[in-house]
C-alpha positions, 0 to 999 in steps of 0.5 A, a space after each residue: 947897199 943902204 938897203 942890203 945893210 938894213 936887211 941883213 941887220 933885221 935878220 940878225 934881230 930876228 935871229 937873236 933869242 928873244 931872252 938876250 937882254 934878260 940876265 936869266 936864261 930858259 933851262 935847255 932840254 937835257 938829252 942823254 948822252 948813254 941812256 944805259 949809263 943814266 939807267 944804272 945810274 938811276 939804279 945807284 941813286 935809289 939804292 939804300 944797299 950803299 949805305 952801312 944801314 942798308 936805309 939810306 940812299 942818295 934820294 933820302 936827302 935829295 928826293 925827287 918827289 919833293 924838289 930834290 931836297 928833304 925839306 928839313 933844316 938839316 938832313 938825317 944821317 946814320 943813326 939819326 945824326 943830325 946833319 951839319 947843313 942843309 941839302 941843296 937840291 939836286 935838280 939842275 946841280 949839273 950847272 953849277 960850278 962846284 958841288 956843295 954849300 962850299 965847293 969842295 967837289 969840282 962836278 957831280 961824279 966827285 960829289 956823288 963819293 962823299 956821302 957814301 964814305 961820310 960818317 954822318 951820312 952814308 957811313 960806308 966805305 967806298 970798297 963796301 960799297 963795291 962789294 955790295 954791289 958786285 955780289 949781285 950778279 944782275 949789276 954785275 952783268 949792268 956794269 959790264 954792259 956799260 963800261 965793259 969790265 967784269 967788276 964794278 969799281 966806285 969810279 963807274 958808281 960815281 960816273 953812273 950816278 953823275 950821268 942821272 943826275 945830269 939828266 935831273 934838269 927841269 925846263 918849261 917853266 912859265 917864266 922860261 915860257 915868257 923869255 921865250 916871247 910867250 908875253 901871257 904866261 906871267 901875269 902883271 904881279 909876277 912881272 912887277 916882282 921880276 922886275 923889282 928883283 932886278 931892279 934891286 940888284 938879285 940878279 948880280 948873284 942870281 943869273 943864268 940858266 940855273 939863278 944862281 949856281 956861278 959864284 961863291 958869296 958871302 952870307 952877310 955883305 951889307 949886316 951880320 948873318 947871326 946863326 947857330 950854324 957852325 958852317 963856315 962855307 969856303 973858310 972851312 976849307 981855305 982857313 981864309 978869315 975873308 972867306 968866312 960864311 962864303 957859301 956858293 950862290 944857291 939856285 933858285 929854280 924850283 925855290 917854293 918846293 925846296 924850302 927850307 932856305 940857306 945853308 943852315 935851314 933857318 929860313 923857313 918860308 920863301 917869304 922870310 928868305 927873301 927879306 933877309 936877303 933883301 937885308 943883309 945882301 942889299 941893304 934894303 928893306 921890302 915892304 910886304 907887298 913888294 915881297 910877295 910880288 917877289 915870291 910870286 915871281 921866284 914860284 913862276 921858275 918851277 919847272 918841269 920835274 924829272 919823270 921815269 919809271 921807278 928803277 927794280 933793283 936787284 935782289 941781293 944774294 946769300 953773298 951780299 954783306 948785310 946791312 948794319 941799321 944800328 951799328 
């Protein structure tokens, strides 16, 4: 009996997942789920015809040749405004548990309406952008195929982008290597910085699959955050004085190619991001070593980015509204 317990404890062992006792998670490999709804989607994203301008589209500000963001402090709008926050990357955004700095939109299909009506963004309105849309015979024939309706409407734009955004998830990287028992894919310098990562109490915020992603925290626990940002992150939404400067906890997946860092920007380097956080979260101050163990840990979390055909988009036609670039 003794025996039996003995090996059926030694199978359990060797069926748990050899990252179970680490607080980061490998990022599972994304199958979709209607590869013809991920290639309208696809289509929607590049599009710059959803804009007043006819020049902006969703991968303006979240480009996938550059980590999913623009790597500006703020984004550009419509007619050159300056945006009000920086762009969170858009790879993996499908594991966080709401959209933007300050969780106003509950998933990516919510989130992917906002820009298109915003003002400072993309400046159009939704029923524009479906008519837009519905000018081209060529989408119009797509969004058929798809949700079988003869017409467009801006609940299936915002469905199909959703449905390539979800796709947008970068698994294989070294570290993912390592949590799956592969020992040589870090090297000692990138051990000693994830363990003084977690040693130093990152990975209260930073966990999970994406680092980051799960919760709402405020900018500034243990000293002051001083910007000349005016986002307020969930107290704009709330009117909370004690939600002030809670902004959701960014990911840290691909975090050297999504520099700028914080939702104002002002963090320049990776290096610079991570002795302020180091500061005003922890109350710690890193030596220079320890911060660059910490940084050459933080770039073994780059994966594996999104690759695929460029989409063809349709043409316009005669009846398509015509862009306004400087109205």
């Amino acid at each position: 009996m003794q025996l039996r317990t003995l090996v059926v404890a030694l199978l359990a062992l060797a069926a748990t997942p050899a990252w179970s006792a680490e607080p980061i998670e490998p990022i599972p490999v994304y199958k979709a789920k209607n590869p013809a709804m991920v290639e309208l989607g696809k289509k929607l994203y590049f599009d710059p015809r959803l804009s007043k301008s006819g020049f902006i589209s969703c991968n303006s500000c979240h480009n996938l040749s550059m980590g999913g963001t623009d790597n500006l402090k703020t984004s550009i709008g419509h007619n050159w405004q300056q945006g009000p926050i920086n762009s969170p990357t858009v790879l993996n955004s499908s594991m966080n548990l709401a959209q933007f700095w300050d969780g106003r939109a509950k998933d990516l299909k919510e989130q992917a309406g906002g820009p298109i009506a915003n003002p400072g963004e993309m400046a159009f309105t939704h029923e524009l952008a479906v008519d837009v849309l519905n000018s081209m015979p060529a989408y119009k024939a797509e969004f058929k195929s798809v949700f079988g309706k003869d017409s467009a409407t801006i609940d299936m734009v915002t469905d199909a982008i959703a449905a390539f955004e979800e796709t947008l998830t970068t698994p294989h990287s070294r570290f993912d290597k390592w949590l799956k028992g592969q020992k040589n894919a870090l090297t000692k310098n990138e051990l000693e910085g994830y363990k003084l990562f977690k040693d130093s109490g990152c990975t209260a915020c930073h966990y999970g699959p994406a680092v980051g992603g799960n919760s709402f925290q405020t900018m500034g626990l243990i000293a002051k955050y001083d910007t000349p940002n005016k986002a307020e992150g969930v107290g704009g939404l709330t009117g909370v004085d004690a939600d002030r400067m809670k902004f959701k906890v960014p990911t840290l997946r691909n975090v050297e190619l999504t520099y700028p860092y914080f939702h104002d920007g002002e963090a320049d380097t990776l290096e610079k991001a991570v002795d302020i956080m180091g500061k005003l979260q922890l109350g710690r101050t890193y030596s220079d070593d320890e911060i660059a163990k910490i940084v050459a840990f933080l770039k073994t979390l780059t994966g594996k980015q999104p690759t695929f055909l460029m989409p063809i988009l349709p043409p316009s036609t005669n009846d398509t509204p015509k862009p306004k670039p400087f109205g």
